[in-house]
GUKE-627708 format. One line per field, with one value per residue: residue in one letter; x, y, z of N, C-alpha, C in turn; residue number from 1. Coordinates in nm, 4 decimals, always signed. Example, Ala and Ser with C-alpha at 12.3 -4.5 7.8 and 13.67 -1.06 7.14 Angstrom:
BEGIN
doza	c(A | S);
nc1	c(+1.3190 | +1.2850);
nc2	c(-0.5690 | -0.2250);
nc3	c(+0.7800 | +0.7080);
cac1	c(+1.2300 | +1.3670);
cac2	c(-0.4500 | -0.1060);
cac3	c(+0.7800 | +0.7140);
cc1	c(+1.3200 | +1.2900);
cc2	c(-0.3300 | +0.0030);
cc3	c(+0.7800 | +0.7870);
vexdo	c(1 | 2);
//
This chain:
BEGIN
doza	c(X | X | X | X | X | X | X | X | X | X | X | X | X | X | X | X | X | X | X | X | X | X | X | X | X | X | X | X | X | X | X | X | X | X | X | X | X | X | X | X | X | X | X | X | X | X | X | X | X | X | X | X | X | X | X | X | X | X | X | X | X | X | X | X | X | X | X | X);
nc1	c(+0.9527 | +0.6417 | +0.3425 | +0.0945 | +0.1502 | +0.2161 | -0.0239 | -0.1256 | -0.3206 | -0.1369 | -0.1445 | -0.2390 | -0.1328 | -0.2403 | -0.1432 | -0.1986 | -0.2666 | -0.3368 | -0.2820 | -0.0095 | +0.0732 | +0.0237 | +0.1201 | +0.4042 | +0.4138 | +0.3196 | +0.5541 | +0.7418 | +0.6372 | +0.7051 | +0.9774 | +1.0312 | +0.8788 | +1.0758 | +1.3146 | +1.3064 | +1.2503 | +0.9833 | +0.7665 | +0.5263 | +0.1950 | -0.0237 | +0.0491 | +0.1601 | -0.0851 | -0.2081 | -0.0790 | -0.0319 | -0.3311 | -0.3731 | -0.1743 | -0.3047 | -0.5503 | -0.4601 | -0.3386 | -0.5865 | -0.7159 | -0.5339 | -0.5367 | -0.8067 | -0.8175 | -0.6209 | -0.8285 | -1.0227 | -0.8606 | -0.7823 | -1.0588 | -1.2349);
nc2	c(+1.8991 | +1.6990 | +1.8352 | +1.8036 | +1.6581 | +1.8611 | +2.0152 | +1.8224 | +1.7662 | +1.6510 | +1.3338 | +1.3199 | +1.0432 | +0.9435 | +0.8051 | +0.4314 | +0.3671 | +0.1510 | -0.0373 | -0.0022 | -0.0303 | -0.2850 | -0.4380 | -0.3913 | -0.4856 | -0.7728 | -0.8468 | -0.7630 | -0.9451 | -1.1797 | -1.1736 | -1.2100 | -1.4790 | -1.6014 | -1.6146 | -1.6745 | -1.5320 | -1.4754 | -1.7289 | -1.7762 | -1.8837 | -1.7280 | -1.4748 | -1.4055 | -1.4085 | -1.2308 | -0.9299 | -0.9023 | -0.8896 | -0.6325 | -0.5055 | -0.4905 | -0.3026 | -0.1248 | -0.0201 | +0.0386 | +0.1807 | +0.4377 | +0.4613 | +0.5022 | +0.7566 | +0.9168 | +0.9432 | +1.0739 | +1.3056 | +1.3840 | +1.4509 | +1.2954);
nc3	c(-3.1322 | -3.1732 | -3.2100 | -3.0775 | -2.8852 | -2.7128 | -2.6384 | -2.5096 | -2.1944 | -1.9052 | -1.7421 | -1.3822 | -1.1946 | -0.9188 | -0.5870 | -0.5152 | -0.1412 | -0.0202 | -0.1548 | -0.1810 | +0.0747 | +0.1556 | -0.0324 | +0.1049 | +0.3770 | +0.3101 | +0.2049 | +0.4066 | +0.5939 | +0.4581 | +0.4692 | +0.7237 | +0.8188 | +0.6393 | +0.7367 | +0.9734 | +1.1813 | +1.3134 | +1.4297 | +1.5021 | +1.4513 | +1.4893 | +1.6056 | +1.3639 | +1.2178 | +1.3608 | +1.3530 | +1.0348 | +1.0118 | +1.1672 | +1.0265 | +0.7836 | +0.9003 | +0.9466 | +0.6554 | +0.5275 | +0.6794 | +0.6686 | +0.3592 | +0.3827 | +0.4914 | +0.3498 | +0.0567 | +0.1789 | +0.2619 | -0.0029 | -0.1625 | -0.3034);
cac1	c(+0.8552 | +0.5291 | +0.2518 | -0.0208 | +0.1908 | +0.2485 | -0.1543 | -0.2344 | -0.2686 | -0.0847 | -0.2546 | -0.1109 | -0.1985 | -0.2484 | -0.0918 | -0.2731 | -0.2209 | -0.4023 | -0.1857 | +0.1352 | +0.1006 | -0.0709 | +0.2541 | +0.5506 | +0.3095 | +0.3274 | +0.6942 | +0.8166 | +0.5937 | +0.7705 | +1.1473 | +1.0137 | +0.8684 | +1.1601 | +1.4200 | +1.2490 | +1.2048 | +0.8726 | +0.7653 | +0.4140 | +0.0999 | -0.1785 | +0.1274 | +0.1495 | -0.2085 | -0.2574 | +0.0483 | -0.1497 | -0.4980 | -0.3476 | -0.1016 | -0.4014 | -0.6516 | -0.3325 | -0.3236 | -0.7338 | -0.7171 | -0.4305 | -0.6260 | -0.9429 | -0.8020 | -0.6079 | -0.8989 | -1.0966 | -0.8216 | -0.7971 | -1.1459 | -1.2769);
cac2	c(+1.8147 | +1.7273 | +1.9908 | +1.7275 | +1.5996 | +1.9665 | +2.0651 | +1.7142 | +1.7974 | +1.6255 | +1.2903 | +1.2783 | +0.9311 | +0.9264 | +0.6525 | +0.3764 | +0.3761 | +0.0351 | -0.1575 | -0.0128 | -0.0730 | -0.4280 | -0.5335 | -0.4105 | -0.5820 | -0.8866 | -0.8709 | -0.8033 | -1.1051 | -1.3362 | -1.1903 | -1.2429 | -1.5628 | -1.7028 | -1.5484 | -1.7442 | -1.4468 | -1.4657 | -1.8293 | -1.8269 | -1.8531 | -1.6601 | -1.3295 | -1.3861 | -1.3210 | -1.0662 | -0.8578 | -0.9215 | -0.8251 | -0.5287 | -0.4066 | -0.4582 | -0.2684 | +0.0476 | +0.0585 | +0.0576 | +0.3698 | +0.5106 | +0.4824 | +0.6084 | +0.9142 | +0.9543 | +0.9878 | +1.1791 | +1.4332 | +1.4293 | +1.5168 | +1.1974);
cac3	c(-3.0676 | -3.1768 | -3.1943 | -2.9716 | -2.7161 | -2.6232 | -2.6491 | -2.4553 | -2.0607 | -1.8228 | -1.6139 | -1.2674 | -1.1303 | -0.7674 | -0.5299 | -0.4215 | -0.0585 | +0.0201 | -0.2344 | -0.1614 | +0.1838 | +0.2035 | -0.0871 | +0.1660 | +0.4375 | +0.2898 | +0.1928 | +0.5553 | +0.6842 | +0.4274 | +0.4902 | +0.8802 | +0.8333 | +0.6282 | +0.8170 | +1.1359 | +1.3176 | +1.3244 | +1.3860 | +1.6294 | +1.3768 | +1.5900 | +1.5796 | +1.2418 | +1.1436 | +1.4547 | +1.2709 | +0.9442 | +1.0282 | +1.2044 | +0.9101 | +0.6800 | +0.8828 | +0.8931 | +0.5321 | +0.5094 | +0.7392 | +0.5354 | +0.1972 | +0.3350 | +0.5345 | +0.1916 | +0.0048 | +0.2056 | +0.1990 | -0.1584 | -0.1871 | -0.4318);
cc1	c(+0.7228 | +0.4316 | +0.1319 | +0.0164 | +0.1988 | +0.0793 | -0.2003 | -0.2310 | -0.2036 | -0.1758 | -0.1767 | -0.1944 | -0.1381 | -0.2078 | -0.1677 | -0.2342 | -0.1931 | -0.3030 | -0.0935 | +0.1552 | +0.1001 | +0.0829 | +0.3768 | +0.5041 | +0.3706 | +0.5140 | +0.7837 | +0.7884 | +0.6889 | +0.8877 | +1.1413 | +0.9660 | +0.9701 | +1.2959 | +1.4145 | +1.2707 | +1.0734 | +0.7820 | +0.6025 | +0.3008 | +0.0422 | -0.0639 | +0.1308 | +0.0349 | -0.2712 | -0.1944 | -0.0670 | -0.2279 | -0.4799 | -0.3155 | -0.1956 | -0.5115 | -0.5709 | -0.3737 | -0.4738 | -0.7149 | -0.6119 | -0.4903 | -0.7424 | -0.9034 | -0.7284 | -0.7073 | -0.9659 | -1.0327 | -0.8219 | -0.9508 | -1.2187 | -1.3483);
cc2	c(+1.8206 | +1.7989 | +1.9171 | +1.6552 | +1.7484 | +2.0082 | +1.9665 | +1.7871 | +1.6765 | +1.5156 | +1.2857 | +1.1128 | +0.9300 | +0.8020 | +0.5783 | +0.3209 | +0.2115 | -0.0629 | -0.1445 | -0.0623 | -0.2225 | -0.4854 | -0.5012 | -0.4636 | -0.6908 | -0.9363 | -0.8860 | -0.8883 | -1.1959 | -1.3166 | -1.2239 | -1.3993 | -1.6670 | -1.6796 | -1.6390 | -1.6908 | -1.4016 | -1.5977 | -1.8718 | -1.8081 | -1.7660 | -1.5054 | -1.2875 | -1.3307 | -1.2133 | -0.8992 | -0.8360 | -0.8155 | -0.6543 | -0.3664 | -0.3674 | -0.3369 | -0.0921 | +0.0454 | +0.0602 | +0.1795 | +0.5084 | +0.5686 | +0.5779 | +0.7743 | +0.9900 | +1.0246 | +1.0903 | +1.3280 | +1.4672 | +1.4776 | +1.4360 | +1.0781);
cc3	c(-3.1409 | -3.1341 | -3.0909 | -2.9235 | -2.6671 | -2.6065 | -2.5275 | -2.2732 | -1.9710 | -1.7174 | -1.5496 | -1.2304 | -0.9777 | -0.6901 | -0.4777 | -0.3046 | -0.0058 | -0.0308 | -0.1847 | -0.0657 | +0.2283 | +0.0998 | +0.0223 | +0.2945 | +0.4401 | +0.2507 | +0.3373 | +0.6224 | +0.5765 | +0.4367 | +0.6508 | +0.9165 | +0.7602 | +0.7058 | +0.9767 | +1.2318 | +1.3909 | +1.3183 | +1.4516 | +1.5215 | +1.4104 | +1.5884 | +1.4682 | +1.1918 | +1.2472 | +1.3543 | +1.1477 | +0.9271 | +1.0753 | +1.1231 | +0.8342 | +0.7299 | +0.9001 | +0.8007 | +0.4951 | +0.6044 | +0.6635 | +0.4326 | +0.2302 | +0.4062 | +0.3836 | +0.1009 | +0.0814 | +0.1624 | +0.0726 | -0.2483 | -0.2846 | -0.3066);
vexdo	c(1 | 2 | 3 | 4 | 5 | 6 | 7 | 8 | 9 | 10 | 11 | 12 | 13 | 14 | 15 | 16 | 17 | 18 | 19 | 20 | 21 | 22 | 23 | 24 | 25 | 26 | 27 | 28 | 29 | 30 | 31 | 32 | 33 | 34 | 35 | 36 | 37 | 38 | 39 | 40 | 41 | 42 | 43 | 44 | 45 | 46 | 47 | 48 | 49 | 50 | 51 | 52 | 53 | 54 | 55 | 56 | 57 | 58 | 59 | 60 | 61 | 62 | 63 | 64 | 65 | 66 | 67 | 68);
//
């Protein structure tokens, strides 16, 4: 093996909570809204606004714990 890949340290990259959450979010509203199990507008963006303001509490209790 090369002599400075073994010297280099190690980045971890941390998950972003906000994204991950807000993309499988948005994926279960469109297998719910094409599926037409989910057909009432005003549920739709209650659901939404809701999921989104979970994964905004997610992220920031996240960070806090992580200390950044």
């Amino acid at each position: 093996m090369r002599r400075d890949l073994e010297e280099r340290p190690r980045r971890v990259h941390r998950t972003d909570w906000m994204a991950l959450l807000s993309g499988v979010l948005f994926i279960v509203l469109g297998i719910l809204t094409v599926t037409r199990a989910l057909t009432d507008p005003l549920v739709l963006v209650g659901v939404l606004v809701l999921g989104l303001a979970f994964a905004g509490l997610v992220a920031i209790i996240s960070k806090a714990v992580r200390g950044k």
